[in-house]
N, C-alpha and C positions, 0 to 999 in steps of 0.2 A: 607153103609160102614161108619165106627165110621170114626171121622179126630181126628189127634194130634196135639198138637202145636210142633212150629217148636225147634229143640234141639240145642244145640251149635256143632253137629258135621256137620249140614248142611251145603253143601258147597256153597259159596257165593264170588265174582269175585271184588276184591276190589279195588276198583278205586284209590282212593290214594295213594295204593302201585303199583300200573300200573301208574300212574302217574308219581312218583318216576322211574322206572326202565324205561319207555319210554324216563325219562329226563335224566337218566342215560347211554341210547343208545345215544342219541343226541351227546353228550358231546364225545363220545369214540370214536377220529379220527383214534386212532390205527387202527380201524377193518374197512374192505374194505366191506364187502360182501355186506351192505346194498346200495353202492354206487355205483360202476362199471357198473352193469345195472338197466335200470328202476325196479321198484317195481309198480306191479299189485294185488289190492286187488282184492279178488273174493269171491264171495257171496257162490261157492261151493266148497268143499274137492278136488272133481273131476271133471275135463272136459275138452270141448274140445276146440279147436282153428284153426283160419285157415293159411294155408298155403302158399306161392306164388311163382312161378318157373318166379325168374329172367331175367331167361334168353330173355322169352319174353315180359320185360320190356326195355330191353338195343337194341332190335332188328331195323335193320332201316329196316321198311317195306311200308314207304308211297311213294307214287309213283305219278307220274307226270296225272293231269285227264286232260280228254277233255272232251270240250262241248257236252251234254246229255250223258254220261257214271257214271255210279256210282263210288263212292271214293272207295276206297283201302279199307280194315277191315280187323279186327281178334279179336282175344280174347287171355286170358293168363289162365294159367291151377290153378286149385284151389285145394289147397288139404289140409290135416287136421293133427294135432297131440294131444297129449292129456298131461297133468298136473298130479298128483295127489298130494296135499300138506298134507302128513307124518308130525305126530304132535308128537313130543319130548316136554322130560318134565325132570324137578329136581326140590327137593323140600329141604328147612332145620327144621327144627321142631326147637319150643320155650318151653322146659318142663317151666311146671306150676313156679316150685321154683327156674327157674334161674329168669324166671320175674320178680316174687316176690319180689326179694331179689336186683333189676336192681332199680338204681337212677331214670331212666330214659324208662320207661316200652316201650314208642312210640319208640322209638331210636331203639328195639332188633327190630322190625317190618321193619324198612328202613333199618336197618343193612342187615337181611336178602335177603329183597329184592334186594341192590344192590348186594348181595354174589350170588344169581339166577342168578339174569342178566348177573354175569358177566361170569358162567357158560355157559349159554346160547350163550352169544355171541359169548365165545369161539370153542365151538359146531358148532357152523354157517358160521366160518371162517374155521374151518378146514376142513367141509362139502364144501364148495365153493373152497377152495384149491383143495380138492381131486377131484374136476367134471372139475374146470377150469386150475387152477394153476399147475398141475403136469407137468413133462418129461413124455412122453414114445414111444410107437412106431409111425414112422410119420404120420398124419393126423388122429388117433385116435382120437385126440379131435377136435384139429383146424384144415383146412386145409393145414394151411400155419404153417411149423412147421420147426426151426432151430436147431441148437446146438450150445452151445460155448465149445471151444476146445481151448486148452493151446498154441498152436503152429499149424504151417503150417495148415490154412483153404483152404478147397476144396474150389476153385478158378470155380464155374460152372458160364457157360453161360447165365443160365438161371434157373428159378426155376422149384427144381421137386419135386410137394407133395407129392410123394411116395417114398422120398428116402430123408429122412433127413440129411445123411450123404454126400452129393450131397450140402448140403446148409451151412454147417459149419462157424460160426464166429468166430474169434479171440475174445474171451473173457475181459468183459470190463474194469477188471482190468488190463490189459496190455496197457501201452503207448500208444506203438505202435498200437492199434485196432482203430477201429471206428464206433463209436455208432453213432454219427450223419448220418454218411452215410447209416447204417446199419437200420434205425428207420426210413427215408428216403424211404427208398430201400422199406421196409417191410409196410409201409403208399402207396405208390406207385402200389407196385403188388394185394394188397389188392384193391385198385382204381380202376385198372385195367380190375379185372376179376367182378368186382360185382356194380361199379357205385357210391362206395358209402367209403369216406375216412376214415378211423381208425380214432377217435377223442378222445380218453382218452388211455393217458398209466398207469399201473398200474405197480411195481414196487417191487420185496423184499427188506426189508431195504438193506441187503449187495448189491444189484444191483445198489440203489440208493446211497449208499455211495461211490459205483467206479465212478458212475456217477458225481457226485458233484465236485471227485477232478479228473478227467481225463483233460488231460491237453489241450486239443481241446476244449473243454469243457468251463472250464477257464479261454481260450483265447477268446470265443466269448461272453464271456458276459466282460470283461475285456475294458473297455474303457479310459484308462489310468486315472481316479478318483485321485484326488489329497490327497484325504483321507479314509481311508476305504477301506478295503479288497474286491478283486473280486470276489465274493462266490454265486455260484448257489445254488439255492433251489427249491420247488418245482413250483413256480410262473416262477422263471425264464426258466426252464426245460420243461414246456410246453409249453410259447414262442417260447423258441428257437426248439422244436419240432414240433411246431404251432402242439397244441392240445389244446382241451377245458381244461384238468385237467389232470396232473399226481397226482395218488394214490401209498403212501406207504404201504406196508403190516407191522406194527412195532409191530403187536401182539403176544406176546408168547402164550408157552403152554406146562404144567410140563406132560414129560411122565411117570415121578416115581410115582410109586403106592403108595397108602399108606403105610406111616412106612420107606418108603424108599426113599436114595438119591434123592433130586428133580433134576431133567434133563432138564433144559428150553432150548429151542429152538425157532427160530421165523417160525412162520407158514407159512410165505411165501416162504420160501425158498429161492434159489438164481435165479429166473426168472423174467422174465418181459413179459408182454403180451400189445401189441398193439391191441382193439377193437373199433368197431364201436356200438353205440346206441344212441336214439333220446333224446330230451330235455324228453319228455314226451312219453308215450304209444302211439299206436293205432291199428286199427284195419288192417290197410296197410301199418303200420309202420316196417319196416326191425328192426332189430335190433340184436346182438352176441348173446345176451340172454335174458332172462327177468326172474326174483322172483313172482313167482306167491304167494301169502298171501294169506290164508283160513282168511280172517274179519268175514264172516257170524257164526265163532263157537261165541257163546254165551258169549258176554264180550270181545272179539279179538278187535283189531283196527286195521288202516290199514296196522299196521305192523304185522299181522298177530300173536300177542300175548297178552297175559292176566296175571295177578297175581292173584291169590285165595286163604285167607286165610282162615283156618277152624281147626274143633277141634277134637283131636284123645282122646276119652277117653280109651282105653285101656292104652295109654302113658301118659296120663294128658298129651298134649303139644298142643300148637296152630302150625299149618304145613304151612307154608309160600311155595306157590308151583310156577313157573311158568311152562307157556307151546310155545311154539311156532309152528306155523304149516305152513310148507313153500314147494314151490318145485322151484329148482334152473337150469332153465332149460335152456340149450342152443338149440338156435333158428335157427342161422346160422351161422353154422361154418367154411364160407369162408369171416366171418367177422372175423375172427381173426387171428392176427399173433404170434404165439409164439416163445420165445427164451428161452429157457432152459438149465442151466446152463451156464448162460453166466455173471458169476463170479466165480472163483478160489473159 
């Protein structure tokens, strides 16, 4: 079989411009997704993983031995679920004679690749909104599922996962409510049933802005300072919730089509989710969820993406493309507490 040489429409995985837009992810504190749970590179598209029934971790089953009897034992149940990291993709093309005609020809290259990225990322927050971040019916997603309500909250004794209207808070722009108690409350029953405490709250901006100036709020971080305003942020708000890190969601995202009215909205909505996950992975590691990243596609890093520039001769234009291949899975979902709409 004859060989050809290689053409310029071959396509080839360009480092420099994955360098560029991985530095570009870095930089982008707006966007939560890559952060709330660990990130798990993996070597395949698809597989599997194992599983473990709590229950018989938290069990008190050791018992008192006597001399010559054998000690107590058991075992815990093992079971499996599966991944598959779904590869999305956008690309902008560079025709021949805007290059051409470009001061600065490297520049249309970075240009596009941060205009990918930022697609991309968008893409990947609103994906992670819609598996984590939403309302709906209770224990859909999370177990532990509330609401915020404008007035008179159902006052229950106790929590019912199957009846979120049974759980109702006073929403956290009102005075009157209480998120400390409420953040407390929701870190606690999570403890409770699974062993293991909620350590990151993630946040939408407007949740986080009732938070900031709520007036409970402001009174405990408030240490009568002789200069300087008492102003929480996000440092102080995980102190005072003793958590490793609150996360704000401050990403938008135009729903107007082309041609039409832009419509920005923030992606996070108006919710707050209390979860649990480890510093790091592991193989017997609990965690709410974990980002599985396809690295092994050809050029991927461990964030599971790549940039590829190459050449369309049909268009004369160099196609500046990324891709990303991820799956956003939740792992355990009596790791988490959600509050939903619980801002006006």
């Amino acid at each position: 079989m004859p060989f050809s040489q290689p053409s310029r429409s071959d396509v080839h995985v360009n480092r420099p411009l994955t360098n560029i837009s991985i530095g570009y992810v870095q930089d982008a504190a707006h966007f939560v997704a890559g952060m709330v749970f660990p990130q798990v590179p993996v070597g395949k598209q698809s597989d599997a993983y194992f599983t473990y029934e709590r229950g018989d971790f938290n069990r008190d089953e050791m018992v008192e031995r006597t001399p010559g009897t054998e000690s107590a034992g058991g075992t815990y149940e093992i079971g499996n679920d599966t991944y598959f990291a779904k590869t999305r993709a956008y690309h902008r093309d560079i025709p021949e004679q805007i290059r051409a005609n470009a001061d600065n020809p490297i520049s249309l290259d970075r240009e596009a690749a941060i205009f990918v990225t930022q697609k991309g990322l968008i893409n990947r927050e609103v994906n992670w909104a819609a598996a984590y971040f939403t309302a709906g019916a209770p224990g859909a997603t999370w177990t532990f599922d509330v609401d915020g309500v404008a007035s008179s909250p159902t006052a229950a004794a106790s929590f019912d996962p199957t009846n979120a209207a049974a759980n109702d808070k006073l929403q956290w722009n009102d005075a009157s409510s209480t998120p400390i108690e409420d953040i407390r409350q929701g870190k606690r029953y999570v403890l409770e049933e699974t062993g293991f405490e909620p350590n990151i709250l993630t946040l939408g901006k407007a949740t986080y802005d009732a938070l900031v100036d709520h007036p409970d709020i402001v009174g405990r971080i408030d240490r009568g300072q002789t200069h300087g305003a008492a102003q929480a942020n996000m440092v102080t708000l995980a102190d005072l919730f003793e958590v490793d890190k609150v996360l704000v969601m401050k990403a938008v995202k135009n729903t107007g089509k082309k041609g039409q009215t832009a419509a920005h909205s923030f992606i996070g909505g108006k919710h707050a989710l209390l979860s649990y996950a480890p510093a790091t992975p592991g193989i017997m590691t609990p965690s709410a969820g974990y980002t599985f990243n396809w690295s092994g596609l050809i050029g991927s890093g461990n964030e599971g993406m790549r940039i590829k520039r190459f050449y369309l001769d049909a268009i004369e234009s160099d196609r500046i493309e990324i891709d990303m291949s991820y799956d956003q899975k939740k792992v355990a979902a009596d790791l988490g507490y959600f509050f939903g709409a619980i801002v006006a």
